[in-house]
Predicted model as a PDB file, atoms N, CA, C, CB and O in Angstrom, pLDDT in the B-factor column:
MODEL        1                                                                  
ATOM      1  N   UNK A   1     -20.115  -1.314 -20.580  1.00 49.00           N  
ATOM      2  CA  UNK A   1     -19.158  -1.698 -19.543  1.00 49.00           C  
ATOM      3  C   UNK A   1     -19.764  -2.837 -18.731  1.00 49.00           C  
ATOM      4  CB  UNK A   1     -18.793  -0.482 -18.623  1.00 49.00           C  
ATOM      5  O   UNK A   1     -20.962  -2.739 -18.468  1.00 49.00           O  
ATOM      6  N   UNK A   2     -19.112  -3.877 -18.311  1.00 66.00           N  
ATOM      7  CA  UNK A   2     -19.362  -5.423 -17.703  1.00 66.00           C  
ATOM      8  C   UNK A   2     -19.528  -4.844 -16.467  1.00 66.00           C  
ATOM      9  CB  UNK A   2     -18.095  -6.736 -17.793  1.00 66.00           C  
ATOM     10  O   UNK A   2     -18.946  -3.773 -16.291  1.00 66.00           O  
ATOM     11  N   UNK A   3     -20.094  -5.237 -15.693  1.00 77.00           N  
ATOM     12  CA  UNK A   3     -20.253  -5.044 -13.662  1.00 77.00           C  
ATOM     13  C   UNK A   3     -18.430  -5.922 -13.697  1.00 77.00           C  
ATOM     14  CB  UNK A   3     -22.364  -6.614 -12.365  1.00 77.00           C  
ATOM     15  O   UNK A   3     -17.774  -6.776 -14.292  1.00 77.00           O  
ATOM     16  N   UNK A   4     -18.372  -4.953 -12.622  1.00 81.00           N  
ATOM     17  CA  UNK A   4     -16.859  -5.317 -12.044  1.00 81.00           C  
ATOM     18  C   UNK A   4     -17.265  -5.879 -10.699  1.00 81.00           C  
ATOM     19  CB  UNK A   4     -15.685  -3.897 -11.862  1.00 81.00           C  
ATOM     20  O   UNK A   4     -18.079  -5.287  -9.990  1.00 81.00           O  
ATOM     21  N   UNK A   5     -16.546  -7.325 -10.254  1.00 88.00           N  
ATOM     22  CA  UNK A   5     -16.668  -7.088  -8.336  1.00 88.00           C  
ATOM     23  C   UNK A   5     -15.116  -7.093  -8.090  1.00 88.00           C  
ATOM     24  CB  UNK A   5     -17.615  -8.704  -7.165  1.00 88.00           C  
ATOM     25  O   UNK A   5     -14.358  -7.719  -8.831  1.00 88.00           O  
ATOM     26  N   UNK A   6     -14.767  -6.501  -7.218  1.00 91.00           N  
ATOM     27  CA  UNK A   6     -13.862  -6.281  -6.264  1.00 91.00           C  
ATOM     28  C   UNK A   6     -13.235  -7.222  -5.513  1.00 91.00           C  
ATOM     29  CB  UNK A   6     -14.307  -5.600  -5.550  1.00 91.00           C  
ATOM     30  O   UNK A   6     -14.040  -8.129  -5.297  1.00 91.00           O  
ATOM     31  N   UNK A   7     -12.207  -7.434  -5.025  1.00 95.00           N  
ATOM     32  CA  UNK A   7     -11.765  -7.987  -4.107  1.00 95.00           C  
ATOM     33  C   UNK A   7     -10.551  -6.905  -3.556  1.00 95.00           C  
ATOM     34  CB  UNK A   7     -11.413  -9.395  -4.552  1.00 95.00           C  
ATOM     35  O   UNK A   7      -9.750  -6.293  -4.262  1.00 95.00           O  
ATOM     36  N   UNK A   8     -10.691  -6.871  -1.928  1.00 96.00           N  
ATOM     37  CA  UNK A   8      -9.396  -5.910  -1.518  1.00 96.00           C  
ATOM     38  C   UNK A   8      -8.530  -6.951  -0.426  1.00 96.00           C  
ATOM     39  CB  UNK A   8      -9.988  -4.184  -0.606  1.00 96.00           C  
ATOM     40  O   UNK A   8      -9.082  -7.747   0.334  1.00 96.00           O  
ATOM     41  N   UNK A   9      -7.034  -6.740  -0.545  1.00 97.00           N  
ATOM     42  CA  UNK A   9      -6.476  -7.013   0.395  1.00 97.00           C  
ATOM     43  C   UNK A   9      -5.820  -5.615   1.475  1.00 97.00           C  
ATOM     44  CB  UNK A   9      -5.575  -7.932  -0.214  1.00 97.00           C  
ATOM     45  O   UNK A   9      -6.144  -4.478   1.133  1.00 97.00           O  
ATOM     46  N   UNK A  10      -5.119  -5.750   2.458  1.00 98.00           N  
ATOM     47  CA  UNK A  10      -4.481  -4.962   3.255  1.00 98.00           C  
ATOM     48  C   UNK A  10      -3.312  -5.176   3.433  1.00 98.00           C  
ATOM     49  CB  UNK A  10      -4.932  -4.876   4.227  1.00 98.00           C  
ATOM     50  O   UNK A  10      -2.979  -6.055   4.227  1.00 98.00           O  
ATOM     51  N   UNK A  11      -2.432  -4.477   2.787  1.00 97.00           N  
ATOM     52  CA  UNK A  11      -0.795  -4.354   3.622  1.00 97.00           C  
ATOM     53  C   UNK A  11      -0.527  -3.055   3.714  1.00 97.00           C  
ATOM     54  CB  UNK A  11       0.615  -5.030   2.825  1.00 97.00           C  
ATOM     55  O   UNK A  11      -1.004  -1.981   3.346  1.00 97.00           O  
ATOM     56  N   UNK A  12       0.699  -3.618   4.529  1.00 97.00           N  
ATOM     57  CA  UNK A  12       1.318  -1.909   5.037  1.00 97.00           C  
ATOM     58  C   UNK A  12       2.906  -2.269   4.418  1.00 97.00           C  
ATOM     59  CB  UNK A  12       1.320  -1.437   7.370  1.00 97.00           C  
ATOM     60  O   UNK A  12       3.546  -3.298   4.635  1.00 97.00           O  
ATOM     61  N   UNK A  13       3.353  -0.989   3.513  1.00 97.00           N  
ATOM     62  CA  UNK A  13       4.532  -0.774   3.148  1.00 97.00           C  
ATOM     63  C   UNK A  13       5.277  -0.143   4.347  1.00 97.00           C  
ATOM     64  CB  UNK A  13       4.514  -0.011   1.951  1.00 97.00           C  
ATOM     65  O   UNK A  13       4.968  -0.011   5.531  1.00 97.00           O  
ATOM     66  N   UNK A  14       6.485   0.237   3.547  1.00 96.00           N  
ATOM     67  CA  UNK A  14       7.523   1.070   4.716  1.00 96.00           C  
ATOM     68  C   UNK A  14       8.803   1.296   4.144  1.00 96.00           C  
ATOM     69  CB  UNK A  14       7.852   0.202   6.175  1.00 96.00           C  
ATOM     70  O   UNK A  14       9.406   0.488   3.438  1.00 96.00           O  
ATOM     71  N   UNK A  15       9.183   2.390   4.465  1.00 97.00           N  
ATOM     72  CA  UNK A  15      10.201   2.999   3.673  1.00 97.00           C  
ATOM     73  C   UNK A  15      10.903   4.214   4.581  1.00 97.00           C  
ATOM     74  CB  UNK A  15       9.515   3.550   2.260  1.00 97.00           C  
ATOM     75  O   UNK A  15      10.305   5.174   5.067  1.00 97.00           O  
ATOM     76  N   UNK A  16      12.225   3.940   4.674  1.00 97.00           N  
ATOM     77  CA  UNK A  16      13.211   5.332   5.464  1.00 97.00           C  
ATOM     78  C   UNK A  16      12.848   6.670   4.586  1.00 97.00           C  
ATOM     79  CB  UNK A  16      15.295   5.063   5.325  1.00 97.00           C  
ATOM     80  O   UNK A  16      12.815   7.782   5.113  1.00 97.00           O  
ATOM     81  N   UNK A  17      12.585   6.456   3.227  1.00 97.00           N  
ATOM     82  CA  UNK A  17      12.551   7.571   2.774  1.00 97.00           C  
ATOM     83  C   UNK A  17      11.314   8.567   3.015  1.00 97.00           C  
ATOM     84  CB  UNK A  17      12.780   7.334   1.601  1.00 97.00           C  
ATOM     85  O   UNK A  17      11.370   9.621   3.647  1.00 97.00           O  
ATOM     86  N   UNK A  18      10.028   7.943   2.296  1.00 97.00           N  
ATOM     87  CA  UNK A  18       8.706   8.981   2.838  1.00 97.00           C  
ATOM     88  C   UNK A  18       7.790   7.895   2.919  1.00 97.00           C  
ATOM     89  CB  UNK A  18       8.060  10.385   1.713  1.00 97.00           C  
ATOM     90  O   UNK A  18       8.058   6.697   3.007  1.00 97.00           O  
ATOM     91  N   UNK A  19       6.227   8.673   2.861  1.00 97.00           N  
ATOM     92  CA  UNK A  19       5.363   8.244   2.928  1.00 97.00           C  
ATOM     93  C   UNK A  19       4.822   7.351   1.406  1.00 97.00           C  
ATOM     94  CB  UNK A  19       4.750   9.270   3.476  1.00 97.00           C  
ATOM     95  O   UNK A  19       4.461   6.178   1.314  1.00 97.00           O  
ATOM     96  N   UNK A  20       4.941   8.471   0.263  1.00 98.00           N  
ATOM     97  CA  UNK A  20       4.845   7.762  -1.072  1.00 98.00           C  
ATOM     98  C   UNK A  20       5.842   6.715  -1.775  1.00 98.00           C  
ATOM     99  CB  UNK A  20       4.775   8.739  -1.919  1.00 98.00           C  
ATOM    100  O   UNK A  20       5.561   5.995  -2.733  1.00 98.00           O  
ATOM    101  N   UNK A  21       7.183   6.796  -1.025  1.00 98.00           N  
ATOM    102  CA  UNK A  21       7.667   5.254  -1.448  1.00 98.00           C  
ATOM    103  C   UNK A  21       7.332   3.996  -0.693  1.00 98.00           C  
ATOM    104  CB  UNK A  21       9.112   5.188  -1.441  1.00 98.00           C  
ATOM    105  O   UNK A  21       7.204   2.848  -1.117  1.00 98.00           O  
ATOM    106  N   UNK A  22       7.205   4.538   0.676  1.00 98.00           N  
ATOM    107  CA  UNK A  22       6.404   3.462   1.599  1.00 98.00           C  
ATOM    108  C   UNK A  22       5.300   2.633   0.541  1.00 98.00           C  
ATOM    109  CB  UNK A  22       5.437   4.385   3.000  1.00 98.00           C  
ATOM    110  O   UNK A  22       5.369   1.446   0.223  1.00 98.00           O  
ATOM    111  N   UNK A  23       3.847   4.052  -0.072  1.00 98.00           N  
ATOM    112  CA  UNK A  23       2.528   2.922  -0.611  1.00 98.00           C  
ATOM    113  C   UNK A  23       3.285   1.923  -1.635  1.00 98.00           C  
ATOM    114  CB  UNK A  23       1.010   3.845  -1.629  1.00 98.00           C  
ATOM    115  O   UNK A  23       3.339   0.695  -1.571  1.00 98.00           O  
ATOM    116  N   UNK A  24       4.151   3.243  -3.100  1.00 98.00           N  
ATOM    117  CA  UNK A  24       5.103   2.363  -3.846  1.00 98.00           C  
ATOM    118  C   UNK A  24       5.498   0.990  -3.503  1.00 98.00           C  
ATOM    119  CB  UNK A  24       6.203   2.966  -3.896  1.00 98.00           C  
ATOM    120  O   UNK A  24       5.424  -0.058  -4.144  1.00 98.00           O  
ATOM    121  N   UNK A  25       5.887   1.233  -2.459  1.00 97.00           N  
ATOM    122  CA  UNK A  25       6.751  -0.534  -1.975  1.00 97.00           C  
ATOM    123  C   UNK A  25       5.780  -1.527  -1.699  1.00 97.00           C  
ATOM    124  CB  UNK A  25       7.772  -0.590  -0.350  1.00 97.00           C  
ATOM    125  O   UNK A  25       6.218  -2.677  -1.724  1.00 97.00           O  
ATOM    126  N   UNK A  26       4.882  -1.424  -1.508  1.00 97.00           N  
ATOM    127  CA  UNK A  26       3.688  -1.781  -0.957  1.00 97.00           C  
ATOM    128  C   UNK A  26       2.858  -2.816  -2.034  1.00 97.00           C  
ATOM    129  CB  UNK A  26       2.903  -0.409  -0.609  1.00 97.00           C  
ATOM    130  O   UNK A  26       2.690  -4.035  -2.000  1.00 97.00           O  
ATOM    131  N   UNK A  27       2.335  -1.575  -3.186  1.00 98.00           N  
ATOM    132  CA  UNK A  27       2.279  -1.827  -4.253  1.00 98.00           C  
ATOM    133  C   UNK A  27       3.227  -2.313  -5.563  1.00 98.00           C  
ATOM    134  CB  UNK A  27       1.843  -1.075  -4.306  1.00 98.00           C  
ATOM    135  O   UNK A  27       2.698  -2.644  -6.625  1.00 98.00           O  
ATOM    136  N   UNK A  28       4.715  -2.318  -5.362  1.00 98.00           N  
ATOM    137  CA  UNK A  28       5.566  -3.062  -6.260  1.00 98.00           C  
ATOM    138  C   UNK A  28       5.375  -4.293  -5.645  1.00 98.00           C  
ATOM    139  CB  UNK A  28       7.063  -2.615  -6.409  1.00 98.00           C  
ATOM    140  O   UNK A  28       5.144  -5.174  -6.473  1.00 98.00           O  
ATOM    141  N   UNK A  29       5.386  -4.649  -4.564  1.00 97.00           N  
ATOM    142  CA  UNK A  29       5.353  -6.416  -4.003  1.00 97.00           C  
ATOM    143  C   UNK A  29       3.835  -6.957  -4.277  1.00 97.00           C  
ATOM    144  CB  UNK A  29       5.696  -6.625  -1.984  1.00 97.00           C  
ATOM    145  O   UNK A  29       3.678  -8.017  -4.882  1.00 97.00           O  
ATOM    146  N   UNK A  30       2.769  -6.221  -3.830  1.00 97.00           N  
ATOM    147  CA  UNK A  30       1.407  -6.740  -4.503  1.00 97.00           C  
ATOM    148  C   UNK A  30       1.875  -7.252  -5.768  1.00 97.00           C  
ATOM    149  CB  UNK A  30       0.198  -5.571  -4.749  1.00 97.00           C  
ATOM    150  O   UNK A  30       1.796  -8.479  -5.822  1.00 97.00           O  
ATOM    151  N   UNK A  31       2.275  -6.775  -6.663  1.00 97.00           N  
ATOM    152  CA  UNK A  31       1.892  -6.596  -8.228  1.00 97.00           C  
ATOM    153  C   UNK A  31       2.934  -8.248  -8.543  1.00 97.00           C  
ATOM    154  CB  UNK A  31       2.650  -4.580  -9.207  1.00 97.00           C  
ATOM    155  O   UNK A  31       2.386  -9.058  -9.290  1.00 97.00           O  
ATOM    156  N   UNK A  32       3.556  -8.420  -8.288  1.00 97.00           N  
ATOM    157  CA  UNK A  32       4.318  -9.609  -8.035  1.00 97.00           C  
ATOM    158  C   UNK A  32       3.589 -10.948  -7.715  1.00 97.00           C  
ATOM    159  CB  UNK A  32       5.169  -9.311  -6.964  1.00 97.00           C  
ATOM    160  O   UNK A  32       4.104 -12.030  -7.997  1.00 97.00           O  
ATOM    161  N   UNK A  33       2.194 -10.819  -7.031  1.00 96.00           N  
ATOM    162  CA  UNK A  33       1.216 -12.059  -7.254  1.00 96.00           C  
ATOM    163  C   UNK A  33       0.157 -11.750  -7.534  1.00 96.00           C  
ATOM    164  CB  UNK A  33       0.990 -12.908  -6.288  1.00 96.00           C  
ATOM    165  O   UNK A  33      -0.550 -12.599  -8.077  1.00 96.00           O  
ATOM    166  N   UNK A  34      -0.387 -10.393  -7.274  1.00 96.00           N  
ATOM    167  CA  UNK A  34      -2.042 -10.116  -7.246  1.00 96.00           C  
ATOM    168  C   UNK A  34      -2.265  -9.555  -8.950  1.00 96.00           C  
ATOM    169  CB  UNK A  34      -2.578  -8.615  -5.803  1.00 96.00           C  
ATOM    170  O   UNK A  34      -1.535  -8.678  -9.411  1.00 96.00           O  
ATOM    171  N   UNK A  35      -3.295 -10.158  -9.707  1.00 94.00           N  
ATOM    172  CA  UNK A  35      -3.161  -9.714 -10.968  1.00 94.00           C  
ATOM    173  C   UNK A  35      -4.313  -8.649 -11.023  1.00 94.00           C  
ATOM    174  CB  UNK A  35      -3.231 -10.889 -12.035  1.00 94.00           C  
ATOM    175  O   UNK A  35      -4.930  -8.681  -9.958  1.00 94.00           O  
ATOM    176  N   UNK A  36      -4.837  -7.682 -11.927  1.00 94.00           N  
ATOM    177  CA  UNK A  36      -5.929  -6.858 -12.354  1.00 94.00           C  
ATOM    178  C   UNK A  36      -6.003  -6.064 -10.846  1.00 94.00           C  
ATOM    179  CB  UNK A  36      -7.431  -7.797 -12.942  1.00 94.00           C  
ATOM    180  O   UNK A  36      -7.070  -6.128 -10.236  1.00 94.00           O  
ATOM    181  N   UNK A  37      -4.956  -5.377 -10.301  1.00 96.00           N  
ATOM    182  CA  UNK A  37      -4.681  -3.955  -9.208  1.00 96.00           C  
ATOM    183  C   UNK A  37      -5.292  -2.609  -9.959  1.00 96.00           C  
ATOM    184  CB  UNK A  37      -2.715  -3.605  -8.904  1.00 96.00           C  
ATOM    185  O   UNK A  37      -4.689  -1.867 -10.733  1.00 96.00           O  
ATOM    186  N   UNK A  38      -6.799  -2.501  -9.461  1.00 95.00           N  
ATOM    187  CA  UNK A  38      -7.330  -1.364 -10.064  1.00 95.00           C  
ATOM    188  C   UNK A  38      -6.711  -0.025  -9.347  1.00 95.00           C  
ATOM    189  CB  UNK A  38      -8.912  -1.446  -9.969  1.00 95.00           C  
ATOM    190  O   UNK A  38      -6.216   0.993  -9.833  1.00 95.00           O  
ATOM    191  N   UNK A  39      -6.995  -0.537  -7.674  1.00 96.00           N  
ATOM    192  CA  UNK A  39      -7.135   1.285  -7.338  1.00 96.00           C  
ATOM    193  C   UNK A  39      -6.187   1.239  -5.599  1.00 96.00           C  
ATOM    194  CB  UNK A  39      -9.582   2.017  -7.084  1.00 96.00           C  
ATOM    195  O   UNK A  39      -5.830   0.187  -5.070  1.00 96.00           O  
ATOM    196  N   UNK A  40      -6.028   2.202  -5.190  1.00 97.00           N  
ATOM    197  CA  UNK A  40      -5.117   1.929  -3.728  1.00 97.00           C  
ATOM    198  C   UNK A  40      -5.866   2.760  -2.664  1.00 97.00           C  
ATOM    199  CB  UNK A  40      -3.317   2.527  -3.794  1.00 97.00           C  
ATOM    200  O   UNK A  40      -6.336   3.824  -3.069  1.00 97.00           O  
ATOM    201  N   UNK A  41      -6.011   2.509  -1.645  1.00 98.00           N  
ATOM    202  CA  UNK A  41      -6.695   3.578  -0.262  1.00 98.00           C  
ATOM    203  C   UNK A  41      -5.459   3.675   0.948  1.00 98.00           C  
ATOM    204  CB  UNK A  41      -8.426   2.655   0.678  1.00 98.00           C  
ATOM    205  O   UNK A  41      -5.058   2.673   1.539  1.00 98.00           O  
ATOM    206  N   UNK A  42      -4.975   4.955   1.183  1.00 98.00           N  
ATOM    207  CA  UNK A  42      -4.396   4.833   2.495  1.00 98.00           C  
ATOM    208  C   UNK A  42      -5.016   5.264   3.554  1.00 98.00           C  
ATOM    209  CB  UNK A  42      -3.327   5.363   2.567  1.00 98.00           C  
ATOM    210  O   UNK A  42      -5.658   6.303   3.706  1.00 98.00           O  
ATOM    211  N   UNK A  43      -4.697   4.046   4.593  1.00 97.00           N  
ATOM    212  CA  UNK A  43      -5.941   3.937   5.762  1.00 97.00           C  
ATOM    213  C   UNK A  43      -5.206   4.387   6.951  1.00 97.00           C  
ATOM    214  CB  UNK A  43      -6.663   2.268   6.063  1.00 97.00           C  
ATOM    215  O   UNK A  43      -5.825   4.759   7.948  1.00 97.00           O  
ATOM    216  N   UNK A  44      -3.632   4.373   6.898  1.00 98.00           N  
ATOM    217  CA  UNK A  44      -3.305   4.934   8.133  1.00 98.00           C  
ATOM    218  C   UNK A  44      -1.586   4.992   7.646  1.00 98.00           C  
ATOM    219  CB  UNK A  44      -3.847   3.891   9.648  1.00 98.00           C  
ATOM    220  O   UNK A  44      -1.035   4.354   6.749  1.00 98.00           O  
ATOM    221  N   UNK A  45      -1.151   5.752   8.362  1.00 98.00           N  
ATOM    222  CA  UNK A  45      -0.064   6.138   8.186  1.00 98.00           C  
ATOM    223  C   UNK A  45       0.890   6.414   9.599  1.00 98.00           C  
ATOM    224  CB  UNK A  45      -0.309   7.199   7.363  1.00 98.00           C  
ATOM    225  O   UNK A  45       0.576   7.079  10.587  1.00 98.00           O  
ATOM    226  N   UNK A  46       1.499   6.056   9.472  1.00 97.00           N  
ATOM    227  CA  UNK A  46       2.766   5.498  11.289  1.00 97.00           C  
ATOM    228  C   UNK A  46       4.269   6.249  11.024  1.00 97.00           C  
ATOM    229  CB  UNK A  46       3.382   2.988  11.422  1.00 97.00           C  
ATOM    230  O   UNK A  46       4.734   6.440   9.901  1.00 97.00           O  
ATOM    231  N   UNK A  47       4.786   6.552  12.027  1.00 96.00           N  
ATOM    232  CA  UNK A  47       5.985   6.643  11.865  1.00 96.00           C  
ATOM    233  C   UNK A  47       7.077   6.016  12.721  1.00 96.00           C  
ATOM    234  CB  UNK A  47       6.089   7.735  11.805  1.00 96.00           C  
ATOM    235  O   UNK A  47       6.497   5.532  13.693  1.00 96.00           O  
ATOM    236  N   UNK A  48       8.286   5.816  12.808  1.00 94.00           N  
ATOM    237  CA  UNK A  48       9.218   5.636  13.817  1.00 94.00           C  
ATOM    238  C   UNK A  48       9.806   6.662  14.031  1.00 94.00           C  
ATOM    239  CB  UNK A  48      10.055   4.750  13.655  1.00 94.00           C  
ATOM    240  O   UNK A  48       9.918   7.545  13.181  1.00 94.00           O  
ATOM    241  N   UNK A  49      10.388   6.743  15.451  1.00 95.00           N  
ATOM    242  CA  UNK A  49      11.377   8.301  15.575  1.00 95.00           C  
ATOM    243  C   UNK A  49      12.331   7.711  16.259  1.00 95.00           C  
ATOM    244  CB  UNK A  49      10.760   9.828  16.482  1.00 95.00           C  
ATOM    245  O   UNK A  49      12.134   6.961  17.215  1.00 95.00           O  
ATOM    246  N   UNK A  50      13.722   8.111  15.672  1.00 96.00           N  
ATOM    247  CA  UNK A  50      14.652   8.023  16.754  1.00 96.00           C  
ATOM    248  C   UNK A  50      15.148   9.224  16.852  1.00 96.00           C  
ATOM    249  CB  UNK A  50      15.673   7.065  16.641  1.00 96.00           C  
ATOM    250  O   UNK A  50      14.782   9.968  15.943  1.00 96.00           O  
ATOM    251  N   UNK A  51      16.122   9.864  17.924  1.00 97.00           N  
ATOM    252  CA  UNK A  51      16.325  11.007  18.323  1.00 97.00           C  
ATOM    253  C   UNK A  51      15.931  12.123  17.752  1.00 97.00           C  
ATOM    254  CB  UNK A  51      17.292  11.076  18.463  1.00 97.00           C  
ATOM    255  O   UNK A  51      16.524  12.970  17.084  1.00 97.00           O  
ATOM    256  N   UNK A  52      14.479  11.965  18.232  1.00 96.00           N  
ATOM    257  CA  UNK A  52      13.304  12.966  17.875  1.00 96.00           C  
ATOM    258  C   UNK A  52      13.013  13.266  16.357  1.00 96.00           C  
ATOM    259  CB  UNK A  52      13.616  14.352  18.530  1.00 96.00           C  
ATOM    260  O   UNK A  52      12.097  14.018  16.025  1.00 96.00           O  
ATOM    261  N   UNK A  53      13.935  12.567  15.349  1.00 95.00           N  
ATOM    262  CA  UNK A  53      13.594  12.792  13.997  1.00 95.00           C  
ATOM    263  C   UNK A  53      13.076  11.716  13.271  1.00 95.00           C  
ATOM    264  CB  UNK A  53      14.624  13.239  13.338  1.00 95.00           C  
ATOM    265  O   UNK A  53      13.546  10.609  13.533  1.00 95.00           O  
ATOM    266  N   UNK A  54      11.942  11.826  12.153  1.00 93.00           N  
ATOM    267  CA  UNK A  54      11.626  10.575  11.645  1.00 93.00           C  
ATOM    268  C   UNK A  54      12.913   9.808  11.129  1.00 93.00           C  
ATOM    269  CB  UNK A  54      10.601  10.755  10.555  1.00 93.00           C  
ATOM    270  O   UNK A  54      13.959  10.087  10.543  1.00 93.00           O  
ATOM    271  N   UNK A  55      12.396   8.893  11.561  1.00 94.00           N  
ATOM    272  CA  UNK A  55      13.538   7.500  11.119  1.00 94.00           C  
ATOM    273  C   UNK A  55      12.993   6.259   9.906  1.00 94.00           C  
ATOM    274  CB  UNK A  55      13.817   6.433  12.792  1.00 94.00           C  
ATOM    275  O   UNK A  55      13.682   5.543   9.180  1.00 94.00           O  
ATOM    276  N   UNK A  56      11.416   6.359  10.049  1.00 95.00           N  
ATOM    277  CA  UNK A  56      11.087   5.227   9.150  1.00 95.00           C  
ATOM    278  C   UNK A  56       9.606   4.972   9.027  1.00 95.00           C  
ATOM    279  CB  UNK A  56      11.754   3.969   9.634  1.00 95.00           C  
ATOM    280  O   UNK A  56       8.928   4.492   9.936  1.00 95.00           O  
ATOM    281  N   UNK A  57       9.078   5.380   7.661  1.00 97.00           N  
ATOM    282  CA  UNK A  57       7.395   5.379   7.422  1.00 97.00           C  
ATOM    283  C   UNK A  57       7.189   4.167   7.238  1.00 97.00           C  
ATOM    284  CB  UNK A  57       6.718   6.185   6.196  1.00 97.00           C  
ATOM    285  O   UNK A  57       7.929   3.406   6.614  1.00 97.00           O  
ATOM    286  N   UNK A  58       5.681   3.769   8.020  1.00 97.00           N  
ATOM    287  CA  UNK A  58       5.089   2.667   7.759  1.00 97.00           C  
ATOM    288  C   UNK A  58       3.806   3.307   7.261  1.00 97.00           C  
ATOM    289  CB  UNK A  58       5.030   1.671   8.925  1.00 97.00           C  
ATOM    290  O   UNK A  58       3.339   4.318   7.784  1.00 97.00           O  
ATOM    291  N   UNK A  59       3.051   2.449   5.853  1.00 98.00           N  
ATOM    292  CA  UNK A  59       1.784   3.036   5.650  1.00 98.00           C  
ATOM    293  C   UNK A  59       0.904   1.683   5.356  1.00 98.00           C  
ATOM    294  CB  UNK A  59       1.801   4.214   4.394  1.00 98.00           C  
ATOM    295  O   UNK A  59       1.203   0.636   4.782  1.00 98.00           O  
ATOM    296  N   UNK A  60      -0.349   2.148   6.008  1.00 98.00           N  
ATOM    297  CA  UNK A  60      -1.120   0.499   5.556  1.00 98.00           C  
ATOM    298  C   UNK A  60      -2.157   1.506   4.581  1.00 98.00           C  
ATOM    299  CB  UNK A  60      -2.200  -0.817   7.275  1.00 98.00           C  
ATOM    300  O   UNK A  60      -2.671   2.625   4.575  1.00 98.00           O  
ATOM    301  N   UNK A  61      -2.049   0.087   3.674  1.00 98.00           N  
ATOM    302  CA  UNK A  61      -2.630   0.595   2.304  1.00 98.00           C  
ATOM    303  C   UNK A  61      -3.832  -0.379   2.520  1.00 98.00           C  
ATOM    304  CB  UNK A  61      -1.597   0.378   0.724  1.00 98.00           C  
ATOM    305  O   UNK A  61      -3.860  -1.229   3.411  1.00 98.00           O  
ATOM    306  N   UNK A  62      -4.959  -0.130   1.478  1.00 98.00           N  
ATOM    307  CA  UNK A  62      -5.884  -1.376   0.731  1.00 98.00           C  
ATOM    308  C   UNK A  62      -5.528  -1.517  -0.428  1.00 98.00           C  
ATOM    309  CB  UNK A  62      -7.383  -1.228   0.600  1.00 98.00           C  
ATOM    310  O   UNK A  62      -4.916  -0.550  -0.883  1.00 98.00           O  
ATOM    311  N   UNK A  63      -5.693  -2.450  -1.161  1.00 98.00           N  
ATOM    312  CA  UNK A  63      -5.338  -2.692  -2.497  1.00 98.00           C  
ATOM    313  C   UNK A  63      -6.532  -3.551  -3.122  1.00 98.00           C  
ATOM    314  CB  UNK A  63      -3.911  -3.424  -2.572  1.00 98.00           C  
ATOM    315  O   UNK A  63      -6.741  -4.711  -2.765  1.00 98.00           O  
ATOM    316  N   UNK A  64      -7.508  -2.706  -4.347  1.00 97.00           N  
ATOM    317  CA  UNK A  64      -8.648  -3.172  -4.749  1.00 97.00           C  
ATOM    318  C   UNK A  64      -8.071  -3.480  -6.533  1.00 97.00           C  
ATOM    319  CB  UNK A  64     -10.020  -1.950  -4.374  1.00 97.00           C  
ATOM    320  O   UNK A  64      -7.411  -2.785  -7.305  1.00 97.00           O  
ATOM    321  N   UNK A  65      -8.660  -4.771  -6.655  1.00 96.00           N  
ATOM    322  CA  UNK A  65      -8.507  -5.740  -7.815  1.00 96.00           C  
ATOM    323  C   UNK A  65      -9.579  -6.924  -8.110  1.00 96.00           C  
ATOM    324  CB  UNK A  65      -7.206  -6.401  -7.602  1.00 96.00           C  
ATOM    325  O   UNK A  65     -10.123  -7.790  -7.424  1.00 96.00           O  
ATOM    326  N   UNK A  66      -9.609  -6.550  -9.405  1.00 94.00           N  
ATOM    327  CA  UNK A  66     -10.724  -7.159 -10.109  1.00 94.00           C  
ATOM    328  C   UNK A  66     -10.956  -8.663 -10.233  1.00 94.00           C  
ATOM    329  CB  UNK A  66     -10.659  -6.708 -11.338  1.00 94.00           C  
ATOM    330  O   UNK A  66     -10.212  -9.319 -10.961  1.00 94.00           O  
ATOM    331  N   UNK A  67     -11.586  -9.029  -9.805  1.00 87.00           N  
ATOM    332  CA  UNK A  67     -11.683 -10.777  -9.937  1.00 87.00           C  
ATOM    333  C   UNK A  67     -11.429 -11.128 -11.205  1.00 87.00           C  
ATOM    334  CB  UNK A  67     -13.139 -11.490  -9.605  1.00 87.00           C  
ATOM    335  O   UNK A  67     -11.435 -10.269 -12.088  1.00 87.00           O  
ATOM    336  N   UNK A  68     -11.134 -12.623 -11.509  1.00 80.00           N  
ATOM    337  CA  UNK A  68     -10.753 -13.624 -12.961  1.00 80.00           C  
ATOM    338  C   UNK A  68     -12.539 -13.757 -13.481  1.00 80.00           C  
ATOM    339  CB  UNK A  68      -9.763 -15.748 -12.433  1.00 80.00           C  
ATOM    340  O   UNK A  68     -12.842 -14.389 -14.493  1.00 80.00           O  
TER     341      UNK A  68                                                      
ENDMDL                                                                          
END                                                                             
């Protein structure tokens, strides 16, 4: 096996529905420019509330990918 290095970026998805389509969304738009997406970390997780019920997940992800 070759040494791998890393490179990570940070975004945060978001989604009315949950927390796991939030990273999903997150990670379908990465994948759209960032090529070789090995692995994902969630670093924090938010919500919105309107009349006292969740209304809308925000999650900030890392996103680790392999250099050219």
């Amino acid at each position: 096996m070759s040494d791998h290095i890393y490179k990570k970026v940070e975004l945060v998805g978001s989604s009315p529905d949950s927390i796991e389509a939030a990273v999903k969304n997150a990670i379908a738009k990465a994948s759209l420019s960032i090529r070789h997406m090995r692995w994902f970390e969630v670093v924090e997780t938010r919500g919105h509330l309107e009349d006292g019920k969740v209304a809308h997940w925000q999650v900030t992800v890392k996103i680790g990918f392999t250099l050219d």
